[in-house]
PyMOL commands that place a pseudoatom at each C-alpha (Angstrom):
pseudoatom trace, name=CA, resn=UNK, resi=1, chain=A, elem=C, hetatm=0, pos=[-2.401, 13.193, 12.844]
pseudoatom trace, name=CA, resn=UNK, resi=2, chain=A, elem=C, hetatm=0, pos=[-4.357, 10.053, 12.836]
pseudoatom trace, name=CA, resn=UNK, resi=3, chain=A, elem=C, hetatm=0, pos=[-8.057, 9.154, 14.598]
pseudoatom trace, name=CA, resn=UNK, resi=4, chain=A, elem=C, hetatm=0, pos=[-10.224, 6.529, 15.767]
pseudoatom trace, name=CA, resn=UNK, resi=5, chain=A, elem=C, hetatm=0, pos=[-13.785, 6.975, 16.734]
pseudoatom trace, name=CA, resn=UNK, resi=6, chain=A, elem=C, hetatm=0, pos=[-15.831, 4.721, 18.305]
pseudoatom trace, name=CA, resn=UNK, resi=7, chain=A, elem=C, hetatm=0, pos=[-19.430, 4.303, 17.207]
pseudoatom trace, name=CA, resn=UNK, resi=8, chain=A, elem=C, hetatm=0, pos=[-22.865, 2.243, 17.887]
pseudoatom trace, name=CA, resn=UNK, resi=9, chain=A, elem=C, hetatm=0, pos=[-24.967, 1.729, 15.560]
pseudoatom trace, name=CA, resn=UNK, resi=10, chain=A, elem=C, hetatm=0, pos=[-28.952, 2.350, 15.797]
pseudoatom trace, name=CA, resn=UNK, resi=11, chain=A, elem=C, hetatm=0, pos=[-28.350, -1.542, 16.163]
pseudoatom trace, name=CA, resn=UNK, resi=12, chain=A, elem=C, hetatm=0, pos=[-26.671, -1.294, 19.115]
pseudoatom trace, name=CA, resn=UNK, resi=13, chain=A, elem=C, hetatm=0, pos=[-23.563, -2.994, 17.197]
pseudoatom trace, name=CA, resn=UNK, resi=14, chain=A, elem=C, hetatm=0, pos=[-19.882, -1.159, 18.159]
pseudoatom trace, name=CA, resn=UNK, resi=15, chain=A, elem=C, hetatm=0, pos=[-17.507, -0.330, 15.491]
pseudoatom trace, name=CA, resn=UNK, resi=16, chain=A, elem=C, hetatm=0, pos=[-15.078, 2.230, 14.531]
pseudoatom trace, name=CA, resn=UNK, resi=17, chain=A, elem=C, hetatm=0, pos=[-13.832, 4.689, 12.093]
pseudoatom trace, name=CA, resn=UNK, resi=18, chain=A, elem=C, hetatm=0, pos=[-10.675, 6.164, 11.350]
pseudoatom trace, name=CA, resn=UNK, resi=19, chain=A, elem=C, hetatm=0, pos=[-9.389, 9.196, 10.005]
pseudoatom trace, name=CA, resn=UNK, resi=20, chain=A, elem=C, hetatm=0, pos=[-6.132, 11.390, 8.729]
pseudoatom trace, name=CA, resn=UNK, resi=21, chain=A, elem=C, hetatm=0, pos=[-5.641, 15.657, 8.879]
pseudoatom trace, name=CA, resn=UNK, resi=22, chain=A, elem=C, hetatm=0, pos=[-5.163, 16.491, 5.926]
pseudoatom trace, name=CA, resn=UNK, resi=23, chain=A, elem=C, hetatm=0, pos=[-3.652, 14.950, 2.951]
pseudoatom trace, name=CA, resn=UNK, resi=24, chain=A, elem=C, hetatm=0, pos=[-2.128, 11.330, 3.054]
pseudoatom trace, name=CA, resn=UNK, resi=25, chain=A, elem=C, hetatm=0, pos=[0.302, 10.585, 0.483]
pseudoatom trace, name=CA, resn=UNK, resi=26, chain=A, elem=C, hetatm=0, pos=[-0.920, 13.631, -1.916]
pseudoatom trace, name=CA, resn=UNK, resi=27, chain=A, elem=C, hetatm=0, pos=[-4.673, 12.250, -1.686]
pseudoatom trace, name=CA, resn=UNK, resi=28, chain=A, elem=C, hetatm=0, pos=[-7.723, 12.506, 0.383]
pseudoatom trace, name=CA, resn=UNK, resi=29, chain=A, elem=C, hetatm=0, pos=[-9.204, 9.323, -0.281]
pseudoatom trace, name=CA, resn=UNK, resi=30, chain=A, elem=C, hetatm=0, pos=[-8.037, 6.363, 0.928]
pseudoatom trace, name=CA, resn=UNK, resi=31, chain=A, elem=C, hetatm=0, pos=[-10.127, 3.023, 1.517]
pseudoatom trace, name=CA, resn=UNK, resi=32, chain=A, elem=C, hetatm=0, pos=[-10.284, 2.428, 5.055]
pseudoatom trace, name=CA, resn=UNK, resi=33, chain=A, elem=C, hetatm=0, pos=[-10.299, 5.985, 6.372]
pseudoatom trace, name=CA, resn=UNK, resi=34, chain=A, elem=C, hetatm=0, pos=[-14.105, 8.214, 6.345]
pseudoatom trace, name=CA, resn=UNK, resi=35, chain=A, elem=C, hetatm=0, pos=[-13.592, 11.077, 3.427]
pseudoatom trace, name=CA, resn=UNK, resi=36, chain=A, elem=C, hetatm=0, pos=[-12.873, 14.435, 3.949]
pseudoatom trace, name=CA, resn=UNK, resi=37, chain=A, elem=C, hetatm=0, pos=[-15.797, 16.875, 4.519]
pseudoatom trace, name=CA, resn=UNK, resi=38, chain=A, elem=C, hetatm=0, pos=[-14.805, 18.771, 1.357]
pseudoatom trace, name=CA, resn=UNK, resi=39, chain=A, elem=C, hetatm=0, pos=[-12.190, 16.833, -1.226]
pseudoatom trace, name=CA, resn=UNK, resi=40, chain=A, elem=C, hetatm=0, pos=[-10.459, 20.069, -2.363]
pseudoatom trace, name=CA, resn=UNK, resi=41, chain=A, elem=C, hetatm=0, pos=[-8.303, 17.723, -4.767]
pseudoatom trace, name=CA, resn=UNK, resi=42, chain=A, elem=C, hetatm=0, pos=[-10.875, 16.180, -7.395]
pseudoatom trace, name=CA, resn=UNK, resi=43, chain=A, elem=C, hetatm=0, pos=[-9.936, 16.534, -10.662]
pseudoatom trace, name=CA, resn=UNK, resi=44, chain=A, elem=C, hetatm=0, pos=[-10.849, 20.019, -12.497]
pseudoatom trace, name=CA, resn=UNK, resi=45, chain=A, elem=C, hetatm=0, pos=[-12.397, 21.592, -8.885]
pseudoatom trace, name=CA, resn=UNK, resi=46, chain=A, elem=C, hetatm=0, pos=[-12.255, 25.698, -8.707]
pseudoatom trace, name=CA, resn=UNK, resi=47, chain=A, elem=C, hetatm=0, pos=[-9.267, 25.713, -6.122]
pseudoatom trace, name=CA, resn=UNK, resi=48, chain=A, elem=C, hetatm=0, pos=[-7.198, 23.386, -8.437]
pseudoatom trace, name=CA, resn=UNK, resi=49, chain=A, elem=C, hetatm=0, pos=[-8.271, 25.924, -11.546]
pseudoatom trace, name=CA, resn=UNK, resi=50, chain=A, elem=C, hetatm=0, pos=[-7.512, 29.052, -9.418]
pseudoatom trace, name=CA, resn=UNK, resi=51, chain=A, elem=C, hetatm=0, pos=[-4.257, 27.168, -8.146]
pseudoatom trace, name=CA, resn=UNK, resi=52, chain=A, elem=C, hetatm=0, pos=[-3.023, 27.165, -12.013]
pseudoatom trace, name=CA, resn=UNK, resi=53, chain=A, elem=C, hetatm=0, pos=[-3.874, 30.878, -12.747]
pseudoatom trace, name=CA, resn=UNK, resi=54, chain=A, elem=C, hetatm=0, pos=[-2.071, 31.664, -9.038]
pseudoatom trace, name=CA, resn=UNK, resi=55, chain=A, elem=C, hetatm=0, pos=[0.888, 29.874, -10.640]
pseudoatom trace, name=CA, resn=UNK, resi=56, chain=A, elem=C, hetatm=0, pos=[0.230, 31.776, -13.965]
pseudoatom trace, name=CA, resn=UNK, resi=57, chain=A, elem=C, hetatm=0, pos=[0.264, 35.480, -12.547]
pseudoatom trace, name=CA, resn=UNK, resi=58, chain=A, elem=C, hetatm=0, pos=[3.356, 34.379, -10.360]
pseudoatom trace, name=CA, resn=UNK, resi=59, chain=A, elem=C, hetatm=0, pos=[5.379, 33.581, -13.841]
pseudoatom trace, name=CA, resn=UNK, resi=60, chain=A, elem=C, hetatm=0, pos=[4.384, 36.707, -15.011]
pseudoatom trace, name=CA, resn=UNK, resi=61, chain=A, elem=C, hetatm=0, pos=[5.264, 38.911, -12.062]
pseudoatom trace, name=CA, resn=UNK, resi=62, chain=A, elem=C, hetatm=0, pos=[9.119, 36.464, -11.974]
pseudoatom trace, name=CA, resn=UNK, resi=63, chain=A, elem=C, hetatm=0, pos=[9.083, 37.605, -15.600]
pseudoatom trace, name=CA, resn=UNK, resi=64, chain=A, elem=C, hetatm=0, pos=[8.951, 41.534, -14.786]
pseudoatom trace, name=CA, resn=UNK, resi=65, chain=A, elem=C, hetatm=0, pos=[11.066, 40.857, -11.700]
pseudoatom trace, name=CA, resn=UNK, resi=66, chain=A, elem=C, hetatm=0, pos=[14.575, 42.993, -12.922]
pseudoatom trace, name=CA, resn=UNK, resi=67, chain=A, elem=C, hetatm=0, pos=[12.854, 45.082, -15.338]
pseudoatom trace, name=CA, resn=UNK, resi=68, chain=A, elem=C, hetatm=0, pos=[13.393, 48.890, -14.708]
pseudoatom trace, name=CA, resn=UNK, resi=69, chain=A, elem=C, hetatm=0, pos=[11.028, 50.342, -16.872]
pseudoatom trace, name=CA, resn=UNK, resi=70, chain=A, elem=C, hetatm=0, pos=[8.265, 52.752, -15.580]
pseudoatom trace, name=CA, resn=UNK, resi=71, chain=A, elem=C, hetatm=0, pos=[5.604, 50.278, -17.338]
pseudoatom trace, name=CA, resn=UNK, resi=72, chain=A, elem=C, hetatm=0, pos=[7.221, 47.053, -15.450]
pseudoatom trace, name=CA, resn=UNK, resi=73, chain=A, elem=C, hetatm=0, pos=[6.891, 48.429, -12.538]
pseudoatom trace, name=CA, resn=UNK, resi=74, chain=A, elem=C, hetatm=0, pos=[3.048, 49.840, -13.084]
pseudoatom trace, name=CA, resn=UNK, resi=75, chain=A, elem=C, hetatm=0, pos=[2.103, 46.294, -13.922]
pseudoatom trace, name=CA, resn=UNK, resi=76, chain=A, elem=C, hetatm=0, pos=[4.389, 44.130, -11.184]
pseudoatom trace, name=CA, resn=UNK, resi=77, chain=A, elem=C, hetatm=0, pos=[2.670, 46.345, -8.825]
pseudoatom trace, name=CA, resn=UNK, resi=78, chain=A, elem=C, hetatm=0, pos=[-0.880, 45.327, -10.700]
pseudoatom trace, name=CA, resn=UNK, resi=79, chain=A, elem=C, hetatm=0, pos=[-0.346, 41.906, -10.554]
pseudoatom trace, name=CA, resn=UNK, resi=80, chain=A, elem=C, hetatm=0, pos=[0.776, 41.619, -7.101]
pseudoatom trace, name=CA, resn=UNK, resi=81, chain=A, elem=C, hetatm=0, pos=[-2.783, 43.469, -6.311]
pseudoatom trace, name=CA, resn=UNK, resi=82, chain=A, elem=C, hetatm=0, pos=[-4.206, 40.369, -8.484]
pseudoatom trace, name=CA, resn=UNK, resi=83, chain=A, elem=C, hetatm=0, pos=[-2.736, 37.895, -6.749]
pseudoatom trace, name=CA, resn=UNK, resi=84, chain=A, elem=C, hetatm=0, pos=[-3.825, 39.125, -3.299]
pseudoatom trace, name=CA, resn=UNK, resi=85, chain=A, elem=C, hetatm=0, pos=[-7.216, 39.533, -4.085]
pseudoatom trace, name=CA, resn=UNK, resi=86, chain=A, elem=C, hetatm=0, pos=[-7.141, 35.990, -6.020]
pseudoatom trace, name=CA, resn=UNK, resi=87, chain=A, elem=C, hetatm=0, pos=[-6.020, 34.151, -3.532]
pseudoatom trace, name=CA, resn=UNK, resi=88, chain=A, elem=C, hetatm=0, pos=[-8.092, 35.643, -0.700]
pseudoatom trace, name=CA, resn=UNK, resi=89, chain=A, elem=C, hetatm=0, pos=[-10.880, 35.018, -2.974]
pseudoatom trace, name=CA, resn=UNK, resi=90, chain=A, elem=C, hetatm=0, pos=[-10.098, 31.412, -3.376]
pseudoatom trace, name=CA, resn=UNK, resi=91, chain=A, elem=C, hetatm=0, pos=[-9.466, 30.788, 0.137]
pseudoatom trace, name=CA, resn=UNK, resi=92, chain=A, elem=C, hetatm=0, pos=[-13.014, 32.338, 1.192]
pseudoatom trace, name=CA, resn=UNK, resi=93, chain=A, elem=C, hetatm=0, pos=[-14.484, 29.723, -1.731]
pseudoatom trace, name=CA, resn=UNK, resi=94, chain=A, elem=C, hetatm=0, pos=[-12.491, 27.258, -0.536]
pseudoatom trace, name=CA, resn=UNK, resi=95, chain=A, elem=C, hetatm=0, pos=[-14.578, 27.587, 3.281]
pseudoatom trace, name=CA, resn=UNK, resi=96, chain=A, elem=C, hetatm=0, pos=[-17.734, 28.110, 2.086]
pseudoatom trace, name=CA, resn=UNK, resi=97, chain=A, elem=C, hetatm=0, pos=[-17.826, 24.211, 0.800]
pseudoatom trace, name=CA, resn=UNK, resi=98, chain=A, elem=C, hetatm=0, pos=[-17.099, 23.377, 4.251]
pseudoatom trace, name=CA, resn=UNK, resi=99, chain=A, elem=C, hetatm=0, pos=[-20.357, 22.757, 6.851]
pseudoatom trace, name=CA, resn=UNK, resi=100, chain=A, elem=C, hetatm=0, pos=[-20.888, 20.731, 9.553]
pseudoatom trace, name=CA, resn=UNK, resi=101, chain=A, elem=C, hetatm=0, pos=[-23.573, 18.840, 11.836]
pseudoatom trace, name=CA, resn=UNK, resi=102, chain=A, elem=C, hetatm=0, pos=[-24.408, 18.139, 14.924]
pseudoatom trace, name=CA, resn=UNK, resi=103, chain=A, elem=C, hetatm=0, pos=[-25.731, 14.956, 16.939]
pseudoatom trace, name=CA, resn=UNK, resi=104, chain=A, elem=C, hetatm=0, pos=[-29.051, 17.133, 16.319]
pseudoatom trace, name=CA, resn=UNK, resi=105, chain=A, elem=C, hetatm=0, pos=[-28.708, 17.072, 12.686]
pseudoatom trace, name=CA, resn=UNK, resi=106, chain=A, elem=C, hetatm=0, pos=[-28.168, 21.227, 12.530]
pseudoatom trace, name=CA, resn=UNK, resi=107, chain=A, elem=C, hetatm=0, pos=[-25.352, 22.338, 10.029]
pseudoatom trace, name=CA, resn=UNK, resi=108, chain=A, elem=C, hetatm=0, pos=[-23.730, 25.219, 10.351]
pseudoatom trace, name=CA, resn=UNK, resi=109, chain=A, elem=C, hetatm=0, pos=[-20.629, 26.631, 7.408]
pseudoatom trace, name=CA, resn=UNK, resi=110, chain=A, elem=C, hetatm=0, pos=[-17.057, 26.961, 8.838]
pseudoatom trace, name=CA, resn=UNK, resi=111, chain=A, elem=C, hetatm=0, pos=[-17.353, 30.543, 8.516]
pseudoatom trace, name=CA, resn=UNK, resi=112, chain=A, elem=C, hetatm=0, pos=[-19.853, 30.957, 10.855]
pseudoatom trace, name=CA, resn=UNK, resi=113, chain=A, elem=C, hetatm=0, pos=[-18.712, 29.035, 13.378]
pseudoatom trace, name=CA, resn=UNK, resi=114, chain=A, elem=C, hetatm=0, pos=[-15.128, 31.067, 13.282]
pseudoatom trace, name=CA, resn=UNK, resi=115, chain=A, elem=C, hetatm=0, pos=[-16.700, 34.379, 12.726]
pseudoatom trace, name=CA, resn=UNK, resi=116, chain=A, elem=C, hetatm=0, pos=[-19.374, 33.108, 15.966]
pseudoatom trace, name=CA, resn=UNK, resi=117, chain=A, elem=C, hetatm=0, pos=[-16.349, 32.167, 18.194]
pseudoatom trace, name=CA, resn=UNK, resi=118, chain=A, elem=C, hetatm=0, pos=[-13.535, 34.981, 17.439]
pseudoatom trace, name=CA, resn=UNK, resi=119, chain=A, elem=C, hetatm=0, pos=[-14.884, 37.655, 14.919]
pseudoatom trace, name=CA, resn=UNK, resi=120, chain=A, elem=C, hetatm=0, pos=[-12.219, 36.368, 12.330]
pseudoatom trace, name=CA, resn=UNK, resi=121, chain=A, elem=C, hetatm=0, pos=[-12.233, 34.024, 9.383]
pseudoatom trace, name=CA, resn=UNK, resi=122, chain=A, elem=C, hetatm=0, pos=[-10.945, 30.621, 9.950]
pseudoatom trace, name=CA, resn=UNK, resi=123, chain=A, elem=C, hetatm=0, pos=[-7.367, 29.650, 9.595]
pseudoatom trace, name=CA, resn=UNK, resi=124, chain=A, elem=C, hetatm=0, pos=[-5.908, 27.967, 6.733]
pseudoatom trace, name=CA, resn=UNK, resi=125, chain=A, elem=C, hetatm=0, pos=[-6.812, 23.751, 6.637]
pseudoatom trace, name=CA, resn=UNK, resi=126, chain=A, elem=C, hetatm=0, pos=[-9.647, 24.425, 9.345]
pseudoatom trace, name=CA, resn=UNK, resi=127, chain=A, elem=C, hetatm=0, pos=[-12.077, 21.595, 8.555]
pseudoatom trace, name=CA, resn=UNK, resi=128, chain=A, elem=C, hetatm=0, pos=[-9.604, 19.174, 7.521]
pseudoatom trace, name=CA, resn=UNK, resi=129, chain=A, elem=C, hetatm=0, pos=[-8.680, 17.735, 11.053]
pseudoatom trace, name=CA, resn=UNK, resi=130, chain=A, elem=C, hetatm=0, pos=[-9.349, 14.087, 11.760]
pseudoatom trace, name=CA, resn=UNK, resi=131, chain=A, elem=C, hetatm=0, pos=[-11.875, 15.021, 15.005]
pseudoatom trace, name=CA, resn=UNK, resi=132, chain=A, elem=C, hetatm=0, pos=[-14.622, 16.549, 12.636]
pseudoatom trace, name=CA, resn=UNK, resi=133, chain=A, elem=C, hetatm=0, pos=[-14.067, 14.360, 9.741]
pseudoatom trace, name=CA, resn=UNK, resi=134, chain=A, elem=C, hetatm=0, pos=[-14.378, 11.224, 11.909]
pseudoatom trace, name=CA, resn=UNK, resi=135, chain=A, elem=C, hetatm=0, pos=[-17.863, 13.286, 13.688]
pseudoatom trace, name=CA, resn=UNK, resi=136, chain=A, elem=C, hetatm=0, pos=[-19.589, 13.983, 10.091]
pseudoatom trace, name=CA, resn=UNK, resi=137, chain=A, elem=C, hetatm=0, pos=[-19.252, 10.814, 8.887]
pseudoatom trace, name=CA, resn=UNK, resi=138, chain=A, elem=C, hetatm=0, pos=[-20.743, 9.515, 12.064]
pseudoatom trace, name=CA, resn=UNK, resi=139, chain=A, elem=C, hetatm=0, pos=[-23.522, 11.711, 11.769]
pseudoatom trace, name=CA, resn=UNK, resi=140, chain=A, elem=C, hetatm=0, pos=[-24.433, 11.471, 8.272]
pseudoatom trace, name=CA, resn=UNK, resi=141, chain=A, elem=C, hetatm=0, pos=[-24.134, 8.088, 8.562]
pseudoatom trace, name=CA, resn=UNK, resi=142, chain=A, elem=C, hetatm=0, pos=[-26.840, 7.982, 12.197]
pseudoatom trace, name=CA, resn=UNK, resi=143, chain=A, elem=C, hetatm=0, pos=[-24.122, 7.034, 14.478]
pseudoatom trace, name=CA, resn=UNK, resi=144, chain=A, elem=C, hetatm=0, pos=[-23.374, 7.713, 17.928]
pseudoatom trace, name=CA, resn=UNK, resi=145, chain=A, elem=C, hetatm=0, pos=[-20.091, 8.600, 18.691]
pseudoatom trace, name=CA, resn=UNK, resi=146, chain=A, elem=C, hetatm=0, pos=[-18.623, 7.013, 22.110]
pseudoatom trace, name=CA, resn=UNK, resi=147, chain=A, elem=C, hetatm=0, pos=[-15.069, 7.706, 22.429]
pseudoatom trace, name=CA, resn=UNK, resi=148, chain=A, elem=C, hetatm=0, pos=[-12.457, 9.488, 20.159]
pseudoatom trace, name=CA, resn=UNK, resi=149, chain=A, elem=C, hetatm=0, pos=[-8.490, 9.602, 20.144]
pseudoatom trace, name=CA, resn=UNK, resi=150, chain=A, elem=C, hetatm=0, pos=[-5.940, 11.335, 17.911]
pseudoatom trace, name=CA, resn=UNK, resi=151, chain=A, elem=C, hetatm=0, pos=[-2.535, 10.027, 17.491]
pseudoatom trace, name=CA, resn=UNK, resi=152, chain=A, elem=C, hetatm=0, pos=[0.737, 11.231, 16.033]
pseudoatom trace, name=CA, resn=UNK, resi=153, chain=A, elem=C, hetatm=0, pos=[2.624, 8.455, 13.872]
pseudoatom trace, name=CA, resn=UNK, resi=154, chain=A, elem=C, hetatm=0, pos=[5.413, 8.800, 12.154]
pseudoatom trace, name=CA, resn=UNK, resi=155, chain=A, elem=C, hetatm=0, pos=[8.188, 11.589, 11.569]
pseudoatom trace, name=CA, resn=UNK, resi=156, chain=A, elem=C, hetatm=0, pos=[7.156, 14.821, 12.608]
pseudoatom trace, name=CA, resn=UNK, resi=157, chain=A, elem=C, hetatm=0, pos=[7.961, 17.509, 9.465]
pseudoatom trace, name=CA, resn=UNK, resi=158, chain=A, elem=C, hetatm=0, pos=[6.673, 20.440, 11.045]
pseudoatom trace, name=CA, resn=UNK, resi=159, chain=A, elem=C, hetatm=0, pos=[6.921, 20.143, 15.193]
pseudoatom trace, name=CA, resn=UNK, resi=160, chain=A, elem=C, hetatm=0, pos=[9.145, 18.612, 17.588]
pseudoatom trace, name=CA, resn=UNK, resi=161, chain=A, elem=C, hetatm=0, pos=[6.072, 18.552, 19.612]
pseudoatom trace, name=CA, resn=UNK, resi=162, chain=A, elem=C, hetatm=0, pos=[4.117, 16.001, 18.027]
pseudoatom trace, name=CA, resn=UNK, resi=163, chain=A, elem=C, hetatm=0, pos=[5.967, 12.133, 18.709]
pseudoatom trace, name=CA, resn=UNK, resi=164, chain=A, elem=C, hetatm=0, pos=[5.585, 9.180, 17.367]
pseudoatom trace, name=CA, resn=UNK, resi=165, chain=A, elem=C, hetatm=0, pos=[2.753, 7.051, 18.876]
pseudoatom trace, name=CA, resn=UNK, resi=166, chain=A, elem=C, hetatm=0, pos=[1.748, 9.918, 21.094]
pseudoatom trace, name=CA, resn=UNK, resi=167, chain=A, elem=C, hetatm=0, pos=[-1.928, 10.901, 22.054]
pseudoatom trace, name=CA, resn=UNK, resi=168, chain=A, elem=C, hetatm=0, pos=[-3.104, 15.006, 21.462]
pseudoatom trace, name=CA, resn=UNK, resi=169, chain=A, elem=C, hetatm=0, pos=[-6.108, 16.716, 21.906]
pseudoatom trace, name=CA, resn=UNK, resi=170, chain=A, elem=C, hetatm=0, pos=[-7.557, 18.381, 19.148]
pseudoatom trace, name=CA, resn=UNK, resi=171, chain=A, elem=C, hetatm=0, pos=[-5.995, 21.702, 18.135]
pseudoatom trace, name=CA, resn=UNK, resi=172, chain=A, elem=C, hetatm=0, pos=[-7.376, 24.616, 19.442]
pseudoatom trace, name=CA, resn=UNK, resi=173, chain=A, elem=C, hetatm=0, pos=[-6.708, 26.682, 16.303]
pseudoatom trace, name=CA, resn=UNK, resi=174, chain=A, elem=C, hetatm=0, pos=[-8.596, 25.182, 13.729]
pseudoatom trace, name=CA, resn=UNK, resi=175, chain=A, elem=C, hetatm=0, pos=[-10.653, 22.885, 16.110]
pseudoatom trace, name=CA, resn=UNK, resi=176, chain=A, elem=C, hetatm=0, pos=[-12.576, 23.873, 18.769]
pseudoatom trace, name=CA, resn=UNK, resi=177, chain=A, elem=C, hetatm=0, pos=[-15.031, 26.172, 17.029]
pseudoatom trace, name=CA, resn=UNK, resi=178, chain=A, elem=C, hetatm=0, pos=[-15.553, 23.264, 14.775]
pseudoatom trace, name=CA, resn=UNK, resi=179, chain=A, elem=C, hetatm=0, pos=[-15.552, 20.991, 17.836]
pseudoatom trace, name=CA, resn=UNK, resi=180, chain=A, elem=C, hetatm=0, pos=[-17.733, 23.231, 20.560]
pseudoatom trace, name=CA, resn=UNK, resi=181, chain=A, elem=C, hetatm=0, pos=[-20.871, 23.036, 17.385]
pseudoatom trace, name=CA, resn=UNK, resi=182, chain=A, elem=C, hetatm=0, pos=[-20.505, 19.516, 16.505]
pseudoatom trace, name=CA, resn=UNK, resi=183, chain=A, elem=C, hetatm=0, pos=[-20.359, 17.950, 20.423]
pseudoatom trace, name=CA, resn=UNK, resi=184, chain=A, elem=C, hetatm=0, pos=[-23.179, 20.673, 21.227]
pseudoatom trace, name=CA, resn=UNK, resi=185, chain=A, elem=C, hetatm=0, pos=[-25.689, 18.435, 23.930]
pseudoatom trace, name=CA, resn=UNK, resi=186, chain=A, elem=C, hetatm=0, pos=[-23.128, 15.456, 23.953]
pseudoatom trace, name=CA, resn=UNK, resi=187, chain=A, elem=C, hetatm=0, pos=[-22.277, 14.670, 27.814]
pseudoatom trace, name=CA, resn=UNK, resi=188, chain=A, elem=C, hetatm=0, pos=[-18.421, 14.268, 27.511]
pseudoatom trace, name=CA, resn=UNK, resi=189, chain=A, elem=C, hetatm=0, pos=[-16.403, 12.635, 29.541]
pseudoatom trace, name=CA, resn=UNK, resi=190, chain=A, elem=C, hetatm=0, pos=[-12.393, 13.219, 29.975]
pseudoatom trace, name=CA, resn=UNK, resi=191, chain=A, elem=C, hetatm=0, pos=[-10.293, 10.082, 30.525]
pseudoatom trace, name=CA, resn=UNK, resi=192, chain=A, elem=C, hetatm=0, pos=[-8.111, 10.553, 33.627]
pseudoatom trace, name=CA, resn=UNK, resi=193, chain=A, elem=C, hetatm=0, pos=[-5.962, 7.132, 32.937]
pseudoatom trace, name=CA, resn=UNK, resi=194, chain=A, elem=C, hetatm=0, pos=[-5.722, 8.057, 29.093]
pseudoatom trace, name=CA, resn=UNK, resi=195, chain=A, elem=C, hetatm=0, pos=[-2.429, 6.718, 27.696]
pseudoatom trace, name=CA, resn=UNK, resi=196, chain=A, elem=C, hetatm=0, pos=[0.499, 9.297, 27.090]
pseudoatom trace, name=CA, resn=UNK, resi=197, chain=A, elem=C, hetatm=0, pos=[1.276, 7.385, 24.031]
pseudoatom trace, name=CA, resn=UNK, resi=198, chain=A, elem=C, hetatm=0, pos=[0.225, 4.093, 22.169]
pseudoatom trace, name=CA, resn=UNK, resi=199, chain=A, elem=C, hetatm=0, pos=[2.782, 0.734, 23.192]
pseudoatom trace, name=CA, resn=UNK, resi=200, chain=A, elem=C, hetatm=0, pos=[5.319, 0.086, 20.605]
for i in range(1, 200): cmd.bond("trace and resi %d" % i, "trace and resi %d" % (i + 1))
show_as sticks, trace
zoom trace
């Protein structure tokens, strides 16, 4: 999913920004597009170390896979232990980098925010949605957000629902608790005549 976000600056000047979900082409920088809240990729970073030891204890439990032996089984069983508790740990890491702000300036963790809206911890690549990458960098940066559109371009891997040039609202899933903190006091406004997909 791609985005655009209009801005004004304190200058009164308009502009835009534009953002990608997720990774684009295996990286999460790319010049032209605002950078992800939380660049989960950079070279030696604790989910890229705990990555390589998830790989590691997955060799090792493929190694045992077969084996009959009381002692096999003992450890197969240990290791699959370790590699729950690994990975949950990782993935509770890997929210706590991610916060967020408001027009107001107040910054609140991903955690929170899921935890505020549903009881539960967020779901997997919460945070990495165009909407609230293309809203940090506008407020980090002091600009006011006007108008904002995601797109779908390109093959769709995962969803017959998503087409090519169409417009979407943000996902509900990993979104609006993100969303419902960052737009707090914003007057929004829903286009009625929004196009159902860009022109070819």
């Amino acid at each position: 999913m791609f985005g655009v976000l209009v801005v004004k600056s304190a200058q009164d000047e308009l502009g835009f920004l534009a953002a990608f979900s997720g990774k684009l082409a295996n990286s999460n920088q790319h010049a032209y597009f605002v950078p992800p809240i939380f660049d989960s990729l950079t070279q030696g970073s604790f989910l890229n170390q705990g990555m390589t030891e998830l790989t590691q204890i997955n060799q090792e439990i493929k190694a045992l896979h077969g084996l009959s032996t009381a002692e096999s089984h003992t450890r197969r069983v240990q290791l699959l232990e370790h590699r729950k508790n690994h990975s949950l740990g990782l993935q509770e890491k890997l929210f706590d980098q991610y916060h967020f702000l408001n027009q107001a300036g107040q910054e609140k963790s991903l955690r929170h925010l899921f935890k505020k809206a549903s009881g539960k911890n967020p779901p997997a690549g919460a945070g990495e949605c165009a909407a609230p990458k293309l809203l940090q960098y506008a407020f980090r940066h002091g600009l006011k957000p006007l108008a904002l559109a995601e797109f779908w371009w390109g093959l769709s891997p995962k969803s017959t629902n998503w087409k090519h040039g169409h417009y979407y609202p943000a996902c509900q899933e990993k979104c609006a608790p993100i969303l419902a903190h960052m737009l707090q006091g914003m007057a929004l406004e829903q286009s009625l005549n929004f196009p159902p997909h860009l022109p070819s």
